[in-house]
C-alpha positions as CSV (number, residue, x, y, z in Angstrom):
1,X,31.5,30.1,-19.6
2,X,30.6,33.3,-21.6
3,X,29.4,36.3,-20.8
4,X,28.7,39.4,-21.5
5,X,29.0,42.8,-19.7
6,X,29.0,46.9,-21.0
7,X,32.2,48.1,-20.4
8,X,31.4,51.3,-17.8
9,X,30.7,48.1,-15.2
10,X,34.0,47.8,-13.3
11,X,36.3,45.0,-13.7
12,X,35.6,41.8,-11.4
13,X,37.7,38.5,-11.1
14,X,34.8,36.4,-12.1
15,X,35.1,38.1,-15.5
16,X,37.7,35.7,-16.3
17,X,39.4,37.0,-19.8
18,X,37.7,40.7,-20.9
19,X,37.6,41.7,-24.7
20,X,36.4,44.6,-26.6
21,X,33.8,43.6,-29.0
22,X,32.5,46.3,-30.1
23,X,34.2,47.6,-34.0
24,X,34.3,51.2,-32.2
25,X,36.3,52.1,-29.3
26,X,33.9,53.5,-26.3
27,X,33.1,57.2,-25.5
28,X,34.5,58.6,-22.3
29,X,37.2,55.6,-21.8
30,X,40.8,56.2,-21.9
31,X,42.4,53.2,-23.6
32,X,45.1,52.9,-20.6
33,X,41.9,52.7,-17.9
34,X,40.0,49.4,-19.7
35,X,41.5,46.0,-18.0
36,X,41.1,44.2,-21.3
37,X,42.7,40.7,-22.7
38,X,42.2,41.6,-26.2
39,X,39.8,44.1,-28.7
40,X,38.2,42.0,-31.2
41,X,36.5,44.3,-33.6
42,X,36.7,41.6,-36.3
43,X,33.8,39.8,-34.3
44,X,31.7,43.1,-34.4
45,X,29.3,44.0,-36.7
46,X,30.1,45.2,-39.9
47,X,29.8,49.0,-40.7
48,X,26.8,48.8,-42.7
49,X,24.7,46.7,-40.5
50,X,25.2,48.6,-37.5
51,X,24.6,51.5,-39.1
52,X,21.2,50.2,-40.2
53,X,20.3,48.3,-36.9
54,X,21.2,51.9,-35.1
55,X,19.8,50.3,-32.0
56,X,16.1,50.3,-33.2
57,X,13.8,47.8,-31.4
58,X,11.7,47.2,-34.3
59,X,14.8,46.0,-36.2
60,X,16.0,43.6,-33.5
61,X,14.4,40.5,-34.8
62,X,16.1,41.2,-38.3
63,X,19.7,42.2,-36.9
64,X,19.7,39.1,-35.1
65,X,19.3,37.1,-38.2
66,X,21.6,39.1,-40.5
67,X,24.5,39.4,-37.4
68,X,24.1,35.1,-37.2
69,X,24.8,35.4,-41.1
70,X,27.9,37.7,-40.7
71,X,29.6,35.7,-38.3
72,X,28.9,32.0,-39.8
73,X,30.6,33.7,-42.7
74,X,34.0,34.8,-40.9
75,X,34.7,31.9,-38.2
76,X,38.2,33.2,-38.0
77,X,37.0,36.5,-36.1
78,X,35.3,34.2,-33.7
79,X,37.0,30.9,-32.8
80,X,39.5,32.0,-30.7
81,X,36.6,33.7,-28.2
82,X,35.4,30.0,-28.6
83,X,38.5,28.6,-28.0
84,X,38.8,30.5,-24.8
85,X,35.7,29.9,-23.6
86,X,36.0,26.1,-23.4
87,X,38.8,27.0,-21.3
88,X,37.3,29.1,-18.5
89,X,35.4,32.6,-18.3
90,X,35.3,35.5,-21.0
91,X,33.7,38.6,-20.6
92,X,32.5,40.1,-23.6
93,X,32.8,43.9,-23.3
94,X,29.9,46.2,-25.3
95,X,29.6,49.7,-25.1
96,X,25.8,50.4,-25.6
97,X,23.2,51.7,-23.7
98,X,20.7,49.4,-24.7
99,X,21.4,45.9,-22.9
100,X,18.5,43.9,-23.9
101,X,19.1,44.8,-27.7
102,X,23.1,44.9,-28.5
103,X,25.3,42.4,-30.6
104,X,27.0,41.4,-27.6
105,X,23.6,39.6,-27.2
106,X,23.9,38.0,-30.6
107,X,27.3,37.0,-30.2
108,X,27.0,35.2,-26.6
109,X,24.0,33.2,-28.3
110,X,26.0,32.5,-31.4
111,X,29.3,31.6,-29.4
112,X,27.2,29.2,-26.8
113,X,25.7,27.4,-30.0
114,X,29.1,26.3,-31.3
């Protein structure tokens, strides 16, 4: 099972393994507080297309598409998430404030469809 969760939620045991995907590490976290497996940044967007998604609503259709593109194009930043998953739970960690449009959105959908 996959998940996804922002990472100021606490910790919980059904979280199963936690990691970081987000390219940036999160405001107002010390690194030594965040109960983490792993910090995939690899998986994240790349620089440019967050920078052009910047969070925007009327972009979410389009990020979606070009995020699905980024990651068919590098499956060695994602096949060990998918590798873990068919094992038990992971918890993908996202720091933004939106949580109806973030990549960890993207990302659960494109790991579930492999």
């Amino acid at each position: 099972m996959i998940q996804i969760k922002r990472v100021y939620e606490a910790a919980d045991r059904g979280d199963g393994q936690r990691f970081l995907v987000d390219r940036l590490w999160p405001r107002r976290i010390k690194r030594s507080a965040l109960s983490l497996d792993g910090w995939n940044k690899e998986v994240a967007p790349s620089t440019e297309l967050r920078q052009w998604f910047n969070h925007d609503p009327d972009r979410w259709n389009e990020f979606h598409g070009r995020y699905f593109a980024e990651l068919a194009r590098k499956p060695e930043a994602w096949e060990p998430l998918a590798e873990i998953q068919r094992q038990g739970t992971v918890t993908l960690l996202y720091g933004a404030k939106d949580m109806e449009h973030n990549h960890a959105i993207v990302l659960m959908k494109f790991l579930r469809s492999r």
